[in-house]
PDB file of the backbone (N, CA, C, O) and the ligand in Angstrom, with CONECT records:
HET    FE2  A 101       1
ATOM      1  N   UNK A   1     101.476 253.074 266.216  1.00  0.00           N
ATOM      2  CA  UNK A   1     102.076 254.039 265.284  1.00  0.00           C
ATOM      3  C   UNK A   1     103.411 253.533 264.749  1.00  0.00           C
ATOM      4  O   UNK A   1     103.595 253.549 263.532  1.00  0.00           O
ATOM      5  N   UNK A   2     104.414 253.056 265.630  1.00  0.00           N
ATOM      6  CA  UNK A   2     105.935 252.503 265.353  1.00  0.00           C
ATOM      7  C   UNK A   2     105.503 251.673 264.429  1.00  0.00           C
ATOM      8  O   UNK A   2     106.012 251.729 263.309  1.00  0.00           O
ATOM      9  N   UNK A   3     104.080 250.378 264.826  1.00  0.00           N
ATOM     10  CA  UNK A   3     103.760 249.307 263.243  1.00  0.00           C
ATOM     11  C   UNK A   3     103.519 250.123 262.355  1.00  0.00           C
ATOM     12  O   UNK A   3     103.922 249.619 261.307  1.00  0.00           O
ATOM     13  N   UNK A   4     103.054 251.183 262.152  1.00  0.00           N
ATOM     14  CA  UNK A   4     102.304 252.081 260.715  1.00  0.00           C
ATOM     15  C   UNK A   4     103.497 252.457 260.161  1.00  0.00           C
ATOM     16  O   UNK A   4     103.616 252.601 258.945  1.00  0.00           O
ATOM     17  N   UNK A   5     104.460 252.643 260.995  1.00  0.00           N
ATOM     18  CA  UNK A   5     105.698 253.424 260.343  1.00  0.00           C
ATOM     19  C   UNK A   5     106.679 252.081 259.798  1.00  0.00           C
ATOM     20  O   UNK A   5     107.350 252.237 258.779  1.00  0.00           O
ATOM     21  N   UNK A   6     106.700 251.259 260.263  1.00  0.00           N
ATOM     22  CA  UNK A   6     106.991 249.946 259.848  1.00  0.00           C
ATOM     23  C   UNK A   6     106.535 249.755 258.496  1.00  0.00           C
ATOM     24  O   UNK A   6     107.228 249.837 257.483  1.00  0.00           O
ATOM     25  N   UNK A   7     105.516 249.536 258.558  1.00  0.00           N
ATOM     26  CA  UNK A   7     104.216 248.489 257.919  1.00  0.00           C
ATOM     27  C   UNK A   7     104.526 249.440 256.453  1.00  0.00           C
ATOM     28  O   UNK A   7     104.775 248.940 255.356  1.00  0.00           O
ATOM     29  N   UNK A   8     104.430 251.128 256.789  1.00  0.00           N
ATOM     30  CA  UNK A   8     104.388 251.881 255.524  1.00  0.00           C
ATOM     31  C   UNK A   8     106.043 251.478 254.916  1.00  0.00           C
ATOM     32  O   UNK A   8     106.269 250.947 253.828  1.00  0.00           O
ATOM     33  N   UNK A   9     106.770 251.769 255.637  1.00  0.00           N
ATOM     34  CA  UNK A   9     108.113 251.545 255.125  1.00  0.00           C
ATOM     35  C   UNK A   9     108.797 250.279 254.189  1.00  0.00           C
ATOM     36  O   UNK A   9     109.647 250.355 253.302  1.00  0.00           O
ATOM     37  N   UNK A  10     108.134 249.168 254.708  1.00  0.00           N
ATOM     38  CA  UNK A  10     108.274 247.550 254.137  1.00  0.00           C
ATOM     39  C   UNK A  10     107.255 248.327 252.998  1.00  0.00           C
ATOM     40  O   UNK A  10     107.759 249.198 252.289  1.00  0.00           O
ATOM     41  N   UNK A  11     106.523 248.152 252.921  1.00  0.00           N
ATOM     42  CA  UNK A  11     105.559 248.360 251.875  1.00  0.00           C
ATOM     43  C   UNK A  11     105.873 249.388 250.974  1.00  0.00           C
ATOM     44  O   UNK A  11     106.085 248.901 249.863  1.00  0.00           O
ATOM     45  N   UNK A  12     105.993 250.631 250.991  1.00  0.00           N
ATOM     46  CA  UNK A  12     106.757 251.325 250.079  1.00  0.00           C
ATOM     47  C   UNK A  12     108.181 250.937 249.377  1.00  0.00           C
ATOM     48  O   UNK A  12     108.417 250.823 248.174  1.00  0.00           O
ATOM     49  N   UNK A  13     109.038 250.771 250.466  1.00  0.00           N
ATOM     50  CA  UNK A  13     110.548 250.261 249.489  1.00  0.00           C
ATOM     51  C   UNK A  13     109.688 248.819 248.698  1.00  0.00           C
ATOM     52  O   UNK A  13     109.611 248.917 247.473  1.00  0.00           O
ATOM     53  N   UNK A  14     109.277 247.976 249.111  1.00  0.00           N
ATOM     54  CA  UNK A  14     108.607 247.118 248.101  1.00  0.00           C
ATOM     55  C   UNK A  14     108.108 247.479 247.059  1.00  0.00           C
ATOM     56  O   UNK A  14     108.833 247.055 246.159  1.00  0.00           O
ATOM     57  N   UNK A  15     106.981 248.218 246.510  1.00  0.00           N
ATOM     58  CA  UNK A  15     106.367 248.786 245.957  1.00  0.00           C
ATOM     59  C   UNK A  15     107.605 249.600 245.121  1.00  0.00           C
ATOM     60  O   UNK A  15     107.774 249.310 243.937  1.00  0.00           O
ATOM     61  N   UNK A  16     108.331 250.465 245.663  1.00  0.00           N
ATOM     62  CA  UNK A  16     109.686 251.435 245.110  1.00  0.00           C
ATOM     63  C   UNK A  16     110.406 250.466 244.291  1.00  0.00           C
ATOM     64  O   UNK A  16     110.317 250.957 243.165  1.00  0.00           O
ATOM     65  N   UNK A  17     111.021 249.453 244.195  1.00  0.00           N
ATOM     66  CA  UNK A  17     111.840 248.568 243.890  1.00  0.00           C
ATOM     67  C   UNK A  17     110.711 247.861 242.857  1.00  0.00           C
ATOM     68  O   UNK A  17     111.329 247.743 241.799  1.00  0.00           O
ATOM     69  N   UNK A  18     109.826 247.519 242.731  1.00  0.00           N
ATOM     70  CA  UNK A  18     109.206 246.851 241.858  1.00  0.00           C
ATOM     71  C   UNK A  18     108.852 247.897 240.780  1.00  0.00           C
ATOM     72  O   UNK A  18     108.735 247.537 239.609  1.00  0.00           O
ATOM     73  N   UNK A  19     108.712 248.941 241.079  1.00  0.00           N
ATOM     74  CA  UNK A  19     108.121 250.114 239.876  1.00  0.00           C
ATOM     75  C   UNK A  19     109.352 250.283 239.250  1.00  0.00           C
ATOM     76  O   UNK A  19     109.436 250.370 238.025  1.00  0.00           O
ATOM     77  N   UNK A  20     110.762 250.360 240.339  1.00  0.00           N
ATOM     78  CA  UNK A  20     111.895 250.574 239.421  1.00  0.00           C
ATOM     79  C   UNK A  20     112.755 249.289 238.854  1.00  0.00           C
ATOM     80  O   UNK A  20     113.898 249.457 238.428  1.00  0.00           O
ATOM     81  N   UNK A  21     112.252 248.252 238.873  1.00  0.00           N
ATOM     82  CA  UNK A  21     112.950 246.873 238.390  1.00  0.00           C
ATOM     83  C   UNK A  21     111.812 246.903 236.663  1.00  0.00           C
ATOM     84  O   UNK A  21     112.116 246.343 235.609  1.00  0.00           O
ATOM     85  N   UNK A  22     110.523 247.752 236.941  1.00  0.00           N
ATOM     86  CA  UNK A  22     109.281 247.439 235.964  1.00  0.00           C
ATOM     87  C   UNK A  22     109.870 248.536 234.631  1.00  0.00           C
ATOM     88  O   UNK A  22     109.797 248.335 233.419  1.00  0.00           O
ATOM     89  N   UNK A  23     110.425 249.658 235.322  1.00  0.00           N
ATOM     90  CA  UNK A  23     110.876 251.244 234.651  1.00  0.00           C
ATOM     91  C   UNK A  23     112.097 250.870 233.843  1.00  0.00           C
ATOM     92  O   UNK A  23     112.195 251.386 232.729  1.00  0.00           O
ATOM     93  N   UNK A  24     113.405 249.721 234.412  1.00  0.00           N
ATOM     94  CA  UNK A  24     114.334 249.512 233.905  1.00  0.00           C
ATOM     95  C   UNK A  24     114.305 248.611 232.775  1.00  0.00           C
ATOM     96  O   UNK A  24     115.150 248.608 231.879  1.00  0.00           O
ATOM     97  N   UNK A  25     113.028 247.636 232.868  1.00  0.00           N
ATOM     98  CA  UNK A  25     112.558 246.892 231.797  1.00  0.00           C
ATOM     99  C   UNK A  25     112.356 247.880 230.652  1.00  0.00           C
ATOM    100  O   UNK A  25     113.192 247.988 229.756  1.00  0.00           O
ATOM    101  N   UNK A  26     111.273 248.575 230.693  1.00  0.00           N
ATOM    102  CA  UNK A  26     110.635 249.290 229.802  1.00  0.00           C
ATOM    103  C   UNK A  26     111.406 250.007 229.187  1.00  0.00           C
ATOM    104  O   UNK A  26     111.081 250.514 228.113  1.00  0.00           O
ATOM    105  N   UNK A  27     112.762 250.218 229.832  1.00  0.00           N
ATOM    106  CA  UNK A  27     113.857 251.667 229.626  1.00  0.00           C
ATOM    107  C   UNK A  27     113.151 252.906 229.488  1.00  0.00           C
ATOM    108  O   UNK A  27     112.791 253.464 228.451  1.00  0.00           O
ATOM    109  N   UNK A  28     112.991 253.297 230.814  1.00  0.00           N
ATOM    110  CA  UNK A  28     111.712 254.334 230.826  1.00  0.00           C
ATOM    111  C   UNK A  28     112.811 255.556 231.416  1.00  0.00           C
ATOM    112  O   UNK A  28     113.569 255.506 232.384  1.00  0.00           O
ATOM    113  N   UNK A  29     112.562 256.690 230.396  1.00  0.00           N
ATOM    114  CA  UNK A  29     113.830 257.633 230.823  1.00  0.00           C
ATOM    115  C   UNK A  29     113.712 258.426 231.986  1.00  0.00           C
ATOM    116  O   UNK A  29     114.712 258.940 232.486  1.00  0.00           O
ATOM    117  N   UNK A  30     112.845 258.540 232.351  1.00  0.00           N
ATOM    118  CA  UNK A  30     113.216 259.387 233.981  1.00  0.00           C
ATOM    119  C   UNK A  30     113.483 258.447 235.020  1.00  0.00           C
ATOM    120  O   UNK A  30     113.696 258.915 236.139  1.00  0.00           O
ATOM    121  N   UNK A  31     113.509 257.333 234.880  1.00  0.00           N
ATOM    122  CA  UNK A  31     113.753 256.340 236.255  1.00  0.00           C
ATOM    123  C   UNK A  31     114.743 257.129 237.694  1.00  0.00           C
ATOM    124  O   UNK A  31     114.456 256.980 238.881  1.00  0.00           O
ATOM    125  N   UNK A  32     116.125 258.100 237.058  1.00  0.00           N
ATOM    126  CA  UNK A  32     116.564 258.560 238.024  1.00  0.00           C
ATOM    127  C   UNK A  32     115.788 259.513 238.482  1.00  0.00           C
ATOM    128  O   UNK A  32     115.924 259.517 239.705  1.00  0.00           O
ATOM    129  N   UNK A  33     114.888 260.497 238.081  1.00  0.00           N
ATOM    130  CA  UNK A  33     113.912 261.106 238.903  1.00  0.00           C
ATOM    131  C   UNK A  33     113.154 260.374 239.908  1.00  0.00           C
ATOM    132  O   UNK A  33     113.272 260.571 241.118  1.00  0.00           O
ATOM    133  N   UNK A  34     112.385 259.535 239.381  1.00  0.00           N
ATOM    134  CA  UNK A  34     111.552 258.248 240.337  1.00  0.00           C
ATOM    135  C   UNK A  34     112.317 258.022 241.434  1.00  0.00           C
ATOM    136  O   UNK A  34     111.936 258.296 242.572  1.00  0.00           O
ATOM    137  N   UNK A  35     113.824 257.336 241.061  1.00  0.00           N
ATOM    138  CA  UNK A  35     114.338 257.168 242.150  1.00  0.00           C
ATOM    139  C   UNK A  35     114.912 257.709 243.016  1.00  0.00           C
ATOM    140  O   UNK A  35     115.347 257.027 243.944  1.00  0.00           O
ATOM    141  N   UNK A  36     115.137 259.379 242.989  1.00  0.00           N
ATOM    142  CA  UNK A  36     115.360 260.113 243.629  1.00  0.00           C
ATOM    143  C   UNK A  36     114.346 260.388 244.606  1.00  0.00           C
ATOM    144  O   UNK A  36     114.604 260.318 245.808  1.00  0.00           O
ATOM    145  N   UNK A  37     113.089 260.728 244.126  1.00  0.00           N
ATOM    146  CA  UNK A  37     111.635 260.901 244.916  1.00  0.00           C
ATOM    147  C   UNK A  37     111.587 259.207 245.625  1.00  0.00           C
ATOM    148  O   UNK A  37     111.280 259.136 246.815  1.00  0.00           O
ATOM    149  N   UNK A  38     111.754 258.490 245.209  1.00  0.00           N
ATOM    150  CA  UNK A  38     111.475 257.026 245.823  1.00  0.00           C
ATOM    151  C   UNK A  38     112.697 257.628 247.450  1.00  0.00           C
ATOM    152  O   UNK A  38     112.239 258.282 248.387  1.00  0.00           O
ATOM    153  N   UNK A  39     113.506 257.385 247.398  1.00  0.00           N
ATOM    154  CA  UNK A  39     114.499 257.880 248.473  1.00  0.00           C
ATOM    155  C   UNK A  39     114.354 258.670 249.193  1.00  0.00           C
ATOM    156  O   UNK A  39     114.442 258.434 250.398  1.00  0.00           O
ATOM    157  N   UNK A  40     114.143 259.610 248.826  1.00  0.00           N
ATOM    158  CA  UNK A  40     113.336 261.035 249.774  1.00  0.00           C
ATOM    159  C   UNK A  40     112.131 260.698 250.318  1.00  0.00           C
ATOM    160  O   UNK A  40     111.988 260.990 251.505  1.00  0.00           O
ATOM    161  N   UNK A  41     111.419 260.273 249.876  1.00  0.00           N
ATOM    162  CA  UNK A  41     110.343 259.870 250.475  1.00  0.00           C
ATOM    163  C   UNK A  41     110.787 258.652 252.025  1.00  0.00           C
ATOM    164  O   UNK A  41     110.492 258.924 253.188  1.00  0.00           O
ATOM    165  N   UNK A  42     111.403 257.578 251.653  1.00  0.00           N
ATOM    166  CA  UNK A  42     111.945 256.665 252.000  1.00  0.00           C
ATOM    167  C   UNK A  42     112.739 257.110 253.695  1.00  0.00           C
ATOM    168  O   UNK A  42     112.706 256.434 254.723  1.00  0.00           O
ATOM    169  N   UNK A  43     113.598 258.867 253.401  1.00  0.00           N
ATOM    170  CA  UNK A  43     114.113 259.143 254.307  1.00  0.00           C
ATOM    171  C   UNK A  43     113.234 260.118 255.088  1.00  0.00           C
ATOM    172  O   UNK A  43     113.292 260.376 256.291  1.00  0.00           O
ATOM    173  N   UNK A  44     112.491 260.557 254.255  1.00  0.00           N
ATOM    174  CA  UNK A  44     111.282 261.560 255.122  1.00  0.00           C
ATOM    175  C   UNK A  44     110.249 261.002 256.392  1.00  0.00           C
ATOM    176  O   UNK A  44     109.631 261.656 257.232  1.00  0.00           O
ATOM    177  N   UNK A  45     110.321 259.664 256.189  1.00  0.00           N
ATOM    178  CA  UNK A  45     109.462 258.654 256.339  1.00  0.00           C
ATOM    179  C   UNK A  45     110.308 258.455 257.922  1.00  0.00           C
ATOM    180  O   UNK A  45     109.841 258.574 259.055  1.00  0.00           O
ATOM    181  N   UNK A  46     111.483 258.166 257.553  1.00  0.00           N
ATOM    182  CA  UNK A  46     112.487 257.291 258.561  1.00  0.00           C
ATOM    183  C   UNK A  46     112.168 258.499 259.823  1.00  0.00           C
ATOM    184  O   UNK A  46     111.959 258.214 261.002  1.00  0.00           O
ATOM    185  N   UNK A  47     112.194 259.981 259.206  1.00  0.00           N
ATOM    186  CA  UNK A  47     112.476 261.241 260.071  1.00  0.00           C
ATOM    187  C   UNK A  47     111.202 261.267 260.285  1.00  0.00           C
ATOM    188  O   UNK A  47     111.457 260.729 261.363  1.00  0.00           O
ATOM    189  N   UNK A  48     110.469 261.334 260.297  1.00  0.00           N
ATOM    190  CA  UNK A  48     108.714 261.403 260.725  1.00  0.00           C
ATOM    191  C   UNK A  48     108.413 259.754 262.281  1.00  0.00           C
ATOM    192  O   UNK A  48     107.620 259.562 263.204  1.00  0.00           O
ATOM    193  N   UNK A  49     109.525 259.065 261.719  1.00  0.00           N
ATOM    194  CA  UNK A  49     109.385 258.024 262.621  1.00  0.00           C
ATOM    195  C   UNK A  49     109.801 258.643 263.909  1.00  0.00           C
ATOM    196  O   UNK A  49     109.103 258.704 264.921  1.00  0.00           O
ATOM    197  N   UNK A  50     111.241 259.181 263.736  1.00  0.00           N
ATOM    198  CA  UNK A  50     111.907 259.016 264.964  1.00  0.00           C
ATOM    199  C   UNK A  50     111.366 260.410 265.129  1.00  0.00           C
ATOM    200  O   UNK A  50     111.410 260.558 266.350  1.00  0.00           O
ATOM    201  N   UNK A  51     111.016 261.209 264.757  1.00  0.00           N
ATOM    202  CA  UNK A  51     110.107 262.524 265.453  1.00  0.00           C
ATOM    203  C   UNK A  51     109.057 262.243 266.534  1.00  0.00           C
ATOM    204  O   UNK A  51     108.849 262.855 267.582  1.00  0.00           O
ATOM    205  N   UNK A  52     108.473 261.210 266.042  1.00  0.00           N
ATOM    206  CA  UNK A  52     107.438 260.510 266.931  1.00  0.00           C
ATOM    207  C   UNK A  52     108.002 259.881 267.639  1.00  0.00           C
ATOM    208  O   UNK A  52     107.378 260.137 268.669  1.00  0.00           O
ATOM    209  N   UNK A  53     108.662 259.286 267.887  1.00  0.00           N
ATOM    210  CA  UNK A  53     109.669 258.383 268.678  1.00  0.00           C
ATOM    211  C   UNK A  53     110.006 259.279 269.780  1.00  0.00           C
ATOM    212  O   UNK A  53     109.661 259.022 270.933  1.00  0.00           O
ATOM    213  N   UNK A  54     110.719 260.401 269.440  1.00  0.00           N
ATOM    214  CA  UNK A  54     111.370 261.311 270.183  1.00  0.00           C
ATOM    215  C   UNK A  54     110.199 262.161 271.078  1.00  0.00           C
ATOM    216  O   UNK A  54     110.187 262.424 272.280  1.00  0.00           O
ATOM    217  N   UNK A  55     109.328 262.449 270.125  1.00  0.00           N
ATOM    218  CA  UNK A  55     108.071 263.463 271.051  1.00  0.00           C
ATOM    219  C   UNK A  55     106.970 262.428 271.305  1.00  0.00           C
ATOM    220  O   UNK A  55     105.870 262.751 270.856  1.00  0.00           O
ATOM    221  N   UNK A  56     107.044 261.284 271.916  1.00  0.00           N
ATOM    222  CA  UNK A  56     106.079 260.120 272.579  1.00  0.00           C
ATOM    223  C   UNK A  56     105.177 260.440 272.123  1.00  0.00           C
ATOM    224  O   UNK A  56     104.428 260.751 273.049  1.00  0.00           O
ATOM    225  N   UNK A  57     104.546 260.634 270.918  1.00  0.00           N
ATOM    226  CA  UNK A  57     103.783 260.578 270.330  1.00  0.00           C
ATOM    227  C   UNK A  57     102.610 261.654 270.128  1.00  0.00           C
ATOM    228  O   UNK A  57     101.430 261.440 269.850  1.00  0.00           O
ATOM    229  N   UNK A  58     103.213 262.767 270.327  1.00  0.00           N
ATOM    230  CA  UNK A  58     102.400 263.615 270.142  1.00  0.00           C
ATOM    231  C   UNK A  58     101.412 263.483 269.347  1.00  0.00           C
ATOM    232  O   UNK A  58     101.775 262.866 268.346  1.00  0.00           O
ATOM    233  N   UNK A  59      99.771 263.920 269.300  1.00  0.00           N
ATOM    234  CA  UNK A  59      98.854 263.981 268.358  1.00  0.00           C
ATOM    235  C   UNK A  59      99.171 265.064 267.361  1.00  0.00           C
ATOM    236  O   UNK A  59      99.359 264.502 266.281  1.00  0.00           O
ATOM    237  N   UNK A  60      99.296 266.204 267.256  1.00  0.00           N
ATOM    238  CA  UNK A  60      99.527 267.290 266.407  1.00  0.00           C
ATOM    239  C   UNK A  60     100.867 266.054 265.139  1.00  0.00           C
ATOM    240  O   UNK A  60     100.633 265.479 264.076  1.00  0.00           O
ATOM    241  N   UNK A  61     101.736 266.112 265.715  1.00  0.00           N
ATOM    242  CA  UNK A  61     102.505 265.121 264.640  1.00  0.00           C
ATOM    243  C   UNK A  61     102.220 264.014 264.407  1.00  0.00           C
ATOM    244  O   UNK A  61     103.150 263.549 263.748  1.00  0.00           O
ATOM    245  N   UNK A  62     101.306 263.129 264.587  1.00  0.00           N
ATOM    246  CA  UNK A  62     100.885 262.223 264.058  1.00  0.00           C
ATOM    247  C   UNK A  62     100.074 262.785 263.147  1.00  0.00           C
ATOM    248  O   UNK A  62     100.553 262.399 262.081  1.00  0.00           O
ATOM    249  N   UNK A  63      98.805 263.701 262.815  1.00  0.00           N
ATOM    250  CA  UNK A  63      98.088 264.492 261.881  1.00  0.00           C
ATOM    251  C   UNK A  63      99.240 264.689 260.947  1.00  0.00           C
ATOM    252  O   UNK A  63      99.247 264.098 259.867  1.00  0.00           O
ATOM    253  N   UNK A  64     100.024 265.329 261.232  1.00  0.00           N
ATOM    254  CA  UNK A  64     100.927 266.376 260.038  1.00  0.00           C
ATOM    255  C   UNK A  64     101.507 265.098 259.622  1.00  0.00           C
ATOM    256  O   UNK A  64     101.726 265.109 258.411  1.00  0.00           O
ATOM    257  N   UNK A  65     101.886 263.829 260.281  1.00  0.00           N
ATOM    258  CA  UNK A  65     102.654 262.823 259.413  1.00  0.00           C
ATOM    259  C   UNK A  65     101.936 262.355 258.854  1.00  0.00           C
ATOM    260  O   UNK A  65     102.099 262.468 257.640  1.00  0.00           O
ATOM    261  N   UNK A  66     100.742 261.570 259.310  1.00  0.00           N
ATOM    262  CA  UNK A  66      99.233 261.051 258.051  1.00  0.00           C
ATOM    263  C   UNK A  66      99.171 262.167 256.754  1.00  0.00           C
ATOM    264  O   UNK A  66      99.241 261.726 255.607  1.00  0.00           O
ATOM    265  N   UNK A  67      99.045 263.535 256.981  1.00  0.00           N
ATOM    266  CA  UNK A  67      98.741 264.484 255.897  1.00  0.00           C
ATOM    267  C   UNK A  67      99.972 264.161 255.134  1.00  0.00           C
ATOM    268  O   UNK A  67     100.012 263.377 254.185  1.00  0.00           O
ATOM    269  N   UNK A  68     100.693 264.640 255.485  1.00  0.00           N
ATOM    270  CA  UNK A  68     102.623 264.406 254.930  1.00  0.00           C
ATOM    271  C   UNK A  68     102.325 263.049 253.827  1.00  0.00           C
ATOM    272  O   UNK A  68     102.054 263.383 252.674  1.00  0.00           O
ATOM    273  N   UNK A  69     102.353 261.990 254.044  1.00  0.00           N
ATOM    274  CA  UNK A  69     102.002 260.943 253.310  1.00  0.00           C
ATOM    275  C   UNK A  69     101.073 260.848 252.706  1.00  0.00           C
ATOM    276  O   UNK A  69     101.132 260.476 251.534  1.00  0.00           O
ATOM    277  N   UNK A  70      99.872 261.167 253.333  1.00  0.00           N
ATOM    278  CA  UNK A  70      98.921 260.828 251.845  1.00  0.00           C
ATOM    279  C   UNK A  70      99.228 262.283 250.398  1.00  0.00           C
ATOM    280  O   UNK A  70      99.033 262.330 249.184  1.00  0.00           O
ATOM    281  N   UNK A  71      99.717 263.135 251.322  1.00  0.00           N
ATOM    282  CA  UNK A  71      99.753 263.970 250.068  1.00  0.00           C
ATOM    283  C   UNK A  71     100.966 263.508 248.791  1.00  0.00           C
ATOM    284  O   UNK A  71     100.861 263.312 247.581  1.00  0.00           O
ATOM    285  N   UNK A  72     102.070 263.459 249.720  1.00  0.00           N
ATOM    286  CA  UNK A  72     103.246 262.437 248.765  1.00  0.00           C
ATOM    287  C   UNK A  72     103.167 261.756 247.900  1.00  0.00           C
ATOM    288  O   UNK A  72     103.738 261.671 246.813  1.00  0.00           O
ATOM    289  N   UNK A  73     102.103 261.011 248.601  1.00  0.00           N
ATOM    290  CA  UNK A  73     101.784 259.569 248.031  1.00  0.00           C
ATOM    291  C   UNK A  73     101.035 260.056 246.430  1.00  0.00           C
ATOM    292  O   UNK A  73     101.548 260.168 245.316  1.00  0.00           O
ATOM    293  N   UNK A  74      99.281 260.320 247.026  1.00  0.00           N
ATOM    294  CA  UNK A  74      98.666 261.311 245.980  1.00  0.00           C
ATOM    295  C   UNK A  74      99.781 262.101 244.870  1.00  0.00           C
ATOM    296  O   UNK A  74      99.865 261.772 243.687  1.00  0.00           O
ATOM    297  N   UNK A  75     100.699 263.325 245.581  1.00  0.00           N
ATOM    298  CA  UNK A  75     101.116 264.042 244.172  1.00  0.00           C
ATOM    299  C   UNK A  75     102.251 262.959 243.367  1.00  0.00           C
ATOM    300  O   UNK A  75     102.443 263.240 242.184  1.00  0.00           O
ATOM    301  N   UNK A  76     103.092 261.624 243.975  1.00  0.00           N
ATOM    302  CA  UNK A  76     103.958 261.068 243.016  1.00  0.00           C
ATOM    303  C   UNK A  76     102.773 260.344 242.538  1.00  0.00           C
ATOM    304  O   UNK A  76     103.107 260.453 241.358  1.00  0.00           O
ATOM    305  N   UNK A  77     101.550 259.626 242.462  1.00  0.00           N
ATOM    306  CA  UNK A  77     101.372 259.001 241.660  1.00  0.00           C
ATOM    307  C   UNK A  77     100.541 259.424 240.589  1.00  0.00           C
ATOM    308  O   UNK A  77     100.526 258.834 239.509  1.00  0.00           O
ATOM    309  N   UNK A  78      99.507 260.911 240.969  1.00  0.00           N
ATOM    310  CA  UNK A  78      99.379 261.181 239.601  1.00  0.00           C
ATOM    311  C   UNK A  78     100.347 262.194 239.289  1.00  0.00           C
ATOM    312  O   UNK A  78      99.488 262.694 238.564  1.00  0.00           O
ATOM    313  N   UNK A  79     101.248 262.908 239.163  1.00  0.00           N
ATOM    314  CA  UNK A  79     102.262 263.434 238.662  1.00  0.00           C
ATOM    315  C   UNK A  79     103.408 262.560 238.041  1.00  0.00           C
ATOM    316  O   UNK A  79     103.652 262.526 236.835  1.00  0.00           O
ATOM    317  N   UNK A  80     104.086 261.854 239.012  1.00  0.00           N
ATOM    318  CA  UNK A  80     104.836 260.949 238.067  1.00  0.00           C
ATOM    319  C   UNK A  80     104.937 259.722 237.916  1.00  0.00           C
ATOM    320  O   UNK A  80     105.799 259.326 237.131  1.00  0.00           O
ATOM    321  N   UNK A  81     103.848 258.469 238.822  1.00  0.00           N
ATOM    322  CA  UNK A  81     103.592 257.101 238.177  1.00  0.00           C
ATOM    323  C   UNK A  81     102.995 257.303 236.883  1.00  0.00           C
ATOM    324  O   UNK A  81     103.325 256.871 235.778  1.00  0.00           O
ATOM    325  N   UNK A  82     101.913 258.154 237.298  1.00  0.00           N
ATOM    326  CA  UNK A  82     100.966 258.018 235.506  1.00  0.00           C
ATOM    327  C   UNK A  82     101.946 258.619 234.529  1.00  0.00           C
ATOM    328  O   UNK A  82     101.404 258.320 233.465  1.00  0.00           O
ATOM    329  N   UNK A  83     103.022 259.263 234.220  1.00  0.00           N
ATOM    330  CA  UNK A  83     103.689 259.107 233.270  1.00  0.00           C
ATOM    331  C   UNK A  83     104.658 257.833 232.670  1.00  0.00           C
ATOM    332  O   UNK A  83     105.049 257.721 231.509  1.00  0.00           O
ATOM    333  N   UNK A  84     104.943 256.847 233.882  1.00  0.00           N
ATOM    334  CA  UNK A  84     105.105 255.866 233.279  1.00  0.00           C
ATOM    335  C   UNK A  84     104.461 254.697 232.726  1.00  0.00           C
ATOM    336  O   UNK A  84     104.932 253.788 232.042  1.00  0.00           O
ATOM    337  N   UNK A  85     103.152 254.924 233.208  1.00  0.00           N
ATOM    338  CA  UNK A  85     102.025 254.421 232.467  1.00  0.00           C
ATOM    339  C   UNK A  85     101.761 254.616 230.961  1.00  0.00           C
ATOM    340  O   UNK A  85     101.590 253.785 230.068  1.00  0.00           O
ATOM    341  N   UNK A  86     101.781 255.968 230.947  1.00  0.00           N
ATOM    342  CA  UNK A  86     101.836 257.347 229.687  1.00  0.00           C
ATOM    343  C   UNK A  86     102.949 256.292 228.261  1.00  0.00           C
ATOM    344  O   UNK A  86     102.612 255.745 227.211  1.00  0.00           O
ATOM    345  N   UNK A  87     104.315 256.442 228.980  1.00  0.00           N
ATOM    346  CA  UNK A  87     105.377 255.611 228.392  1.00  0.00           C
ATOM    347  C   UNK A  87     105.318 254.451 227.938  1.00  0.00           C
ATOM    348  O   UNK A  87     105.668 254.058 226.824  1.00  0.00           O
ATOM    349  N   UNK A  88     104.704 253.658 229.112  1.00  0.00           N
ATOM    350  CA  UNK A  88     104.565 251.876 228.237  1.00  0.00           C
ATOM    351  C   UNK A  88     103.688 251.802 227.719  1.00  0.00           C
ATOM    352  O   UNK A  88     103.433 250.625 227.462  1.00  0.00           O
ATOM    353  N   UNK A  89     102.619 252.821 227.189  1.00  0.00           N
ATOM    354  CA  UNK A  89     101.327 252.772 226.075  1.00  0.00           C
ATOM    355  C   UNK A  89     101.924 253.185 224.846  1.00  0.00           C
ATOM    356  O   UNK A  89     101.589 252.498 223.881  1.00  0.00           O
ATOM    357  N   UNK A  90     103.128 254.605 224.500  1.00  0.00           N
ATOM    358  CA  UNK A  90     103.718 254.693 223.637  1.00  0.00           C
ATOM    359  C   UNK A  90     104.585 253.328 222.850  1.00  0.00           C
ATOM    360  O   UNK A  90     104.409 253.119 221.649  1.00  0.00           O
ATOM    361  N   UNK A  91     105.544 252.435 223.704  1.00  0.00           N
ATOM    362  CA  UNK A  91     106.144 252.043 223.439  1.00  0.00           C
ATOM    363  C   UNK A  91     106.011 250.646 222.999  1.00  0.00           C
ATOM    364  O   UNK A  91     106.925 249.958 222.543  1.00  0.00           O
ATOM    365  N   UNK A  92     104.300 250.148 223.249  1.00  0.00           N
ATOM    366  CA  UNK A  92     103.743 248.775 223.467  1.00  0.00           C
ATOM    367  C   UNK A  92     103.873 248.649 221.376  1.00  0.00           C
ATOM    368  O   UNK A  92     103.519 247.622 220.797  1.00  0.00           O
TER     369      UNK A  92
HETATM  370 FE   FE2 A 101     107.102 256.018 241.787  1.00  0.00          FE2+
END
């Protein structure tokens, strides 16, 4: 679980940083929204770690942290990746 929480974390700020190095190209105007949700997510993540950390791993919070993330994940990318998709089709 500590690698998943790892593994997700490297991989998201990666992923976070490349969408917003891609957003600043494009001059895509909500980028500070993105990167607000990029961060929150980022720290929600950190607190879901050490929850587990702290309660040796309870099963009930490991469920609610898997759900927690895929839903995140799911509502930022069709709610607000596909609008910057939306943007660099206008602007091409
Ligand atoms: Fe994003």
């Amino acid at each position: 679980m500590v690698q998943l929480f790892d593994f997700l974390d490297d991989y998201t700020k990666q992923h976070f940083h490349d969408e917003e190095m891609y957003m600043q190209n494009i001059r895509y105007p909500e980028i500070e929204v993105q990167k607000t949700a990029h961060k929150k997510f980022i720290a929600d993540l950190a607190k879901l770690k050490t929850e587990y950390q702290t309660s040796g791993g309870n099963i009930s919070l490991i469920i609610n942290a898997n759900q927690m993330i895929i839903d995140w994940l799911t509502k930022h990318i069709f709610n607000m990746d596909k609008k910057i998709g939306a943007y660099a089709k206008i602007i091409k």
